[in-house]
N, C-alpha and C positions, 0 to 999 in steps of 0.2 A: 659612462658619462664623458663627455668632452670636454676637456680643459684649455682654457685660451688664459695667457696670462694677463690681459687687459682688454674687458669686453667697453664699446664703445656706445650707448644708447642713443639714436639719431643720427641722421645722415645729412640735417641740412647743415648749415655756414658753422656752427660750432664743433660740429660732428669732426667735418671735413680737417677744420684748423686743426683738429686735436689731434685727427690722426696722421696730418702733415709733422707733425711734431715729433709725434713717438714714431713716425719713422723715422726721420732725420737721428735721431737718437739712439737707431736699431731696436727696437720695444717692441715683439711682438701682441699682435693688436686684430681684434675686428669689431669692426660696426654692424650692429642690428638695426635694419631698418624696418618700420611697418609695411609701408608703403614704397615711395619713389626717395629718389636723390629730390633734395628740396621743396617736400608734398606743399607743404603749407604758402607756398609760393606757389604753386600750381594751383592750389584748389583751397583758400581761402583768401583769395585778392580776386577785386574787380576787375573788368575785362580790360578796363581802360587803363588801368593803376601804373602809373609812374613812380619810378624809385625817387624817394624822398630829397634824396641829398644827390648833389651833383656827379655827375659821372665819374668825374677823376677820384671821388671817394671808393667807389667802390673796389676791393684788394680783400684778397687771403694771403696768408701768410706764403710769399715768393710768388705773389701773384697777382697784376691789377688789371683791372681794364675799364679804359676810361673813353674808349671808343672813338668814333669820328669827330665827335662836339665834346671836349672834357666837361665845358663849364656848361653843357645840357644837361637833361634828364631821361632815363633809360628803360623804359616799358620793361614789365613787370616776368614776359617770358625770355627777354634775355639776359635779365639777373637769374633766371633758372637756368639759362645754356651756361651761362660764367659758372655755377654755381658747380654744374652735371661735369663741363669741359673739365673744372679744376679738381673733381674727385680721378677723372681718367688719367690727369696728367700726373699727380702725385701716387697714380696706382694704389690709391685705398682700399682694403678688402673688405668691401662691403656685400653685406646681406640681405636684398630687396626683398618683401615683402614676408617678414619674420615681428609679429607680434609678442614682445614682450609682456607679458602677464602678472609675473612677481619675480622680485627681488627680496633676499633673503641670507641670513650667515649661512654656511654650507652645514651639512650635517655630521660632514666627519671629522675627525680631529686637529685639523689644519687652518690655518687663518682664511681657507676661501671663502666666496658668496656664492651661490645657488640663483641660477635666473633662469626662469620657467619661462619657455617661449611656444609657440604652436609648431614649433620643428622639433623639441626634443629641449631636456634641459641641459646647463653649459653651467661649468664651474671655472671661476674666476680667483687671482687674486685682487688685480684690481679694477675699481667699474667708473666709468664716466660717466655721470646720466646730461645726457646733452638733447636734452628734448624741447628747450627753450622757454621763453616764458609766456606763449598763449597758446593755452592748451583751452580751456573751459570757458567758453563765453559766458559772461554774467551778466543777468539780466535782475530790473529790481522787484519785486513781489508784485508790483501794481499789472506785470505781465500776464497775471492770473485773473486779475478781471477786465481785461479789457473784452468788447462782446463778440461775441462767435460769427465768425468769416470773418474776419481781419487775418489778412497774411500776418503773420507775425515771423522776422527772421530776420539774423545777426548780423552784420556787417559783413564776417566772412564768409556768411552765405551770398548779401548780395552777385552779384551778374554786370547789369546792365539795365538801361529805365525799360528796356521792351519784356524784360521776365518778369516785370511786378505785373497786376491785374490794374485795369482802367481805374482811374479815382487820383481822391490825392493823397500826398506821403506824408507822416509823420516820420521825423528821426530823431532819435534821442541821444544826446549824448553830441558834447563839442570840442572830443580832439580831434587829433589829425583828418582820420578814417569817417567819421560821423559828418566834418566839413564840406569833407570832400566829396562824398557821395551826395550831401543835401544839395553841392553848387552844381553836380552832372545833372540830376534830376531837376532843379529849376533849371538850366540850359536847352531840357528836353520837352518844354515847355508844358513840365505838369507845375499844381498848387502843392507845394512842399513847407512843411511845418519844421521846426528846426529847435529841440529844447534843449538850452544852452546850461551852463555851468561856469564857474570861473577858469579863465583860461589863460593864454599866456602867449599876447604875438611876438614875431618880430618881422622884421624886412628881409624878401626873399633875398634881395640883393641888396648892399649899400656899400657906398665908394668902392663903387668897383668888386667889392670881392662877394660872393654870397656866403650868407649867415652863416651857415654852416665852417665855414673858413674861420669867420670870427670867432665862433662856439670854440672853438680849437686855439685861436691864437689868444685866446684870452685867457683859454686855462681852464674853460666849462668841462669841457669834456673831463682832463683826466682829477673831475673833483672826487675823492674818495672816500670808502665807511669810514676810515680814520679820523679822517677831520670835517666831515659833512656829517650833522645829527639830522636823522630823518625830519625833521622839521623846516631845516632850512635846504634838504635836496629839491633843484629846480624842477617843474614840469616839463615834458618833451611840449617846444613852439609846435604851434599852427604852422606849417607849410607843404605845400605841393609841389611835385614838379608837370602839373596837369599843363597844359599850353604851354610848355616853354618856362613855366613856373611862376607866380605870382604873389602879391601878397594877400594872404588869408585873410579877411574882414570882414566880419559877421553885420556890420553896417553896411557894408557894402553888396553885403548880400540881402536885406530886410529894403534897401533904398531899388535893389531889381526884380522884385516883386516876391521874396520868399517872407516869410513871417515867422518869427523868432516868440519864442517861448520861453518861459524860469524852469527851474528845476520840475520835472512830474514828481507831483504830491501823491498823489493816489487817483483813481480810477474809480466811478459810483455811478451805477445804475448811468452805463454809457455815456459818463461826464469828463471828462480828463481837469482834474485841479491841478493848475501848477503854483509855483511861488513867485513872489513880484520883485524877482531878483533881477531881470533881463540887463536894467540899466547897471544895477552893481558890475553885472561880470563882464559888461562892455570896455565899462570906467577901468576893471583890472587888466584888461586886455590893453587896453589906450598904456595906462602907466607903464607893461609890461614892454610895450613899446620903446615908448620913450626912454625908458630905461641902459633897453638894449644899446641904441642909438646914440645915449649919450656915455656908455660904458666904451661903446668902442671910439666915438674920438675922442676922450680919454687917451683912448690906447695910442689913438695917432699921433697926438701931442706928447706922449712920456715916448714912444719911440723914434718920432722925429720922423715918419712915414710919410708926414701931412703932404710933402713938393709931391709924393708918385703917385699920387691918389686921387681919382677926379671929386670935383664938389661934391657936398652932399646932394644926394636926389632923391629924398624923401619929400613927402609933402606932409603939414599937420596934418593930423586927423580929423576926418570928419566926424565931430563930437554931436551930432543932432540928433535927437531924442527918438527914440524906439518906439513906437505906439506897440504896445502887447495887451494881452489880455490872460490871466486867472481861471477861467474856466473854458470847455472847447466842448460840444457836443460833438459826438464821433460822427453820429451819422448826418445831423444838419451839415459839419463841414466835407462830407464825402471822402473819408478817410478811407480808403481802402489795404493801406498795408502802413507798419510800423516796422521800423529799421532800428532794433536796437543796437547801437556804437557804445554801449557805455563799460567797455573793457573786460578782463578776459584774468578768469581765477587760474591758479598752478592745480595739476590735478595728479597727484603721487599717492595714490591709496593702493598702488601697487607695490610701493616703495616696503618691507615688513623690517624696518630697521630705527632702532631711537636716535633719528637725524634730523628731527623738525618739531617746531615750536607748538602751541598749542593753536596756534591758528593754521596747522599745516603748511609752515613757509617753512624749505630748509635752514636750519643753524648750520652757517659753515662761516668760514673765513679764506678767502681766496679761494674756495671752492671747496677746501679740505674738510671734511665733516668728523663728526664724534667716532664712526664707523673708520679705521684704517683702512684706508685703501680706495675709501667711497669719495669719489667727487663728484659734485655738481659743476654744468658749465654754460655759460651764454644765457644767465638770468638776469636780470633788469638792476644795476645797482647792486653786482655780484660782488666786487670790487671798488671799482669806478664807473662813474655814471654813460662812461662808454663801452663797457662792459658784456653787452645786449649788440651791439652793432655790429654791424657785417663788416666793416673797417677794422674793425678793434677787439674781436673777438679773441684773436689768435694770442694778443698778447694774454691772458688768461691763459691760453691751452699751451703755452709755450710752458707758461710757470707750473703749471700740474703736471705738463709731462717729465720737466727736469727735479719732480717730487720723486715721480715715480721710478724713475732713473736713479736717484740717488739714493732708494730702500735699496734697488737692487744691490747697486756697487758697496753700500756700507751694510751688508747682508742681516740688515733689523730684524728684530724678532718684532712680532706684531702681538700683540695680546688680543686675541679674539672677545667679539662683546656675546659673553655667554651667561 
């Protein structure tokens, strides 16, 4: 059997930081990949998909590229070449298309792990699982009765509006992913149904700097499990970088002819019942606004920023009333395909190790689990709420590597979980 002393699981933006890391460290190390350098960016994003946050965001660790326009936004397949360029440039030794299967404590008398792959198995002592956090699209039970021929498929299956079949769209679901597909598909001038949730905008850009900038100077980002109780951790805002980037507003969308819907209720004899929440999660969306908006001049006034920063250039909101409706017959309204966006479960039933909760979430703390030697890495609110991000991963994979480094040099005995 083949022993590696730090197996790496995944090759996208977590993978890469991690093993940017434990080389810098000297750590010998490889990455298992299933598929490609950065699959899930290849082949779970729309055609059209623009990277979220502004170009000058985008960095691995000893690495940025913010391109020809920083304060732009940077389609979808050349965050894949950054992605691919900066596995070649830190000579990662990675493993394309090697199927991990299970993970496991070893069976002989050493503190390794045992990881079953379709090449052969490989004994470790220690393992990253860096497979990120959308593995499993979740869909809600009401997907079972909806009636036969209806496209039904996830977000990360969408394409483009010319792969769905004639008719009009239902999507479900009002983050990011779910918006931004229902605003391409009303631009491609089909009838698009759009069932919202409570959500949380802000302005793509204001005074000057875009959101994302304030996210950061404000201190959103590095909010952590320490002092953030799940209750009061923020949602990721509405924003795109679709045309140059815009602000997200689901009024703004119901006022150019798409139609907005409350939560899906359930599904009866080809009825769609929703909830008559539309205007609540508008109203949350409005507040969340404002909020933002009044959070960061705040900021401008305690830092004294206010003289280098142009006016504000928001306008109110347009607060005008939603006409919706509670019930939808599928086929009177010519529904032909349903786009569920409504987010994406962790899926580690491969994992044979006591490292997660009874709802299947790992139990770790900075990544470190119950398991020595097992880390998790690049999950949503792993640490800090920027945690997940392509910017900010690294700081994570920095701290696990310099873990891992310091078993070696203070030569620990590990108590294996037997």
């Amino acid at each position: 059997m083949e022993h590696v002393d730090t197996i790496v699981i995944g090759a996208g933006q977590a993978g890469l930081a991690m093993s940017h890391h434990l080389g810098v460290l000297g750590r010998e190390h490889v990455i298992l990949e299933r598929s490609r350098v950065a699959e899930r960016w290849r082949s779970q994003r729309w055609d059209s998909l623009m990277f979220q946050f502004p170009s000058w965001s985008i960095e691995l660790p000893g690495r940025s590229h913010s391109g020809a326009h920083p304060d732009g936004f940077t389609h979808k397949d050349e965050v894949v070449r950054f992605i691919e360029d900066y596995g070649v440039s830190i000579n990662a030794p990675i493993r394309c298309g090697v199927n991990v299967s299970a993970l496991r404590i070893g069976s002989s008398s050493n503190d390794d792990y045992e990881i079953d792959t379709d090449r052969g198995r490989i004994s470790a002592r220690h393992v990253v699982i860096a497979t990120g956090p959308y593995q499993r699209p979740r869909r809600p039970p009401a997907h079972r009765r909806l009636p036969p021929g209806i496209l039904q498929i996830d977000a990360g299956d969408y394409r483009n509006p010319r792969s769905l079949p004639d008719g009009a769209a239902l999507v479900v679901g009002s983050g990011a992913s779910g918006c931004q597909i229902a605003d391409e598909l009303l631009e491609s001038g089909r009838n698009v149904y759009l069932s919202i949730g409570r959500h949380r905008r802000v302005p793509r850009r204001y005074r000057g700097r875009d959101a994302f900038w304030w996210r950061r100077e404000l201190g959103e980002l590095d909010q952590s499990v320490d002092n953030t109780p799940p209750a009061a951790r923020v949602s990721a805002p509405l924003v795109t970088g679709a045309l140059g980037g815009y602000n997200v507003d689901l009024r703004r969308f119901a006022a150019g002819g798409g139609i907005l819907l409350g939560h899906l209720l359930d599904v009866v004899d080809g009825t769609l019942n929703f909830a008559r929440d539309v205007e609540q999660s508008l109203r949350a969306g409005d507040r969340a606004f404002a909020e933002f908006v009044a959070a960061v001049d705040a900021w401008i006034d305690k830092s004294g920023m206010d003289a280098q920063l142009p006016a504000a250039d928001v306008r109110p909101a347009d607060v005008r009333q939603v006409d919706s409706v509670d019930r939808l017959d599928v086929a009177a309204a010519g529904i032909a395909t349903v786009i569920w966006a409504t987010g994406y479960e962790l899926d580690f039933g491969w994992v044979d190790l006591p490292v997660f909760d009874a709802g299947g979430v790992p139990v770790q703390y900075r990544g470190a689990t119950a398991a020595p030697g097992v880390y998790f890495l690049g999950l949503k609110w792993m640490h800090k709420l920027k945690s997940s991000f392509l910017c900010s991963v690294g700081e994570d994979a920095g701290h696990i590597a310099a873990r891992i480094a310091a078993e070696h040099l203070q030569g620990a005995a590990r108590r294996p979980l037997r």
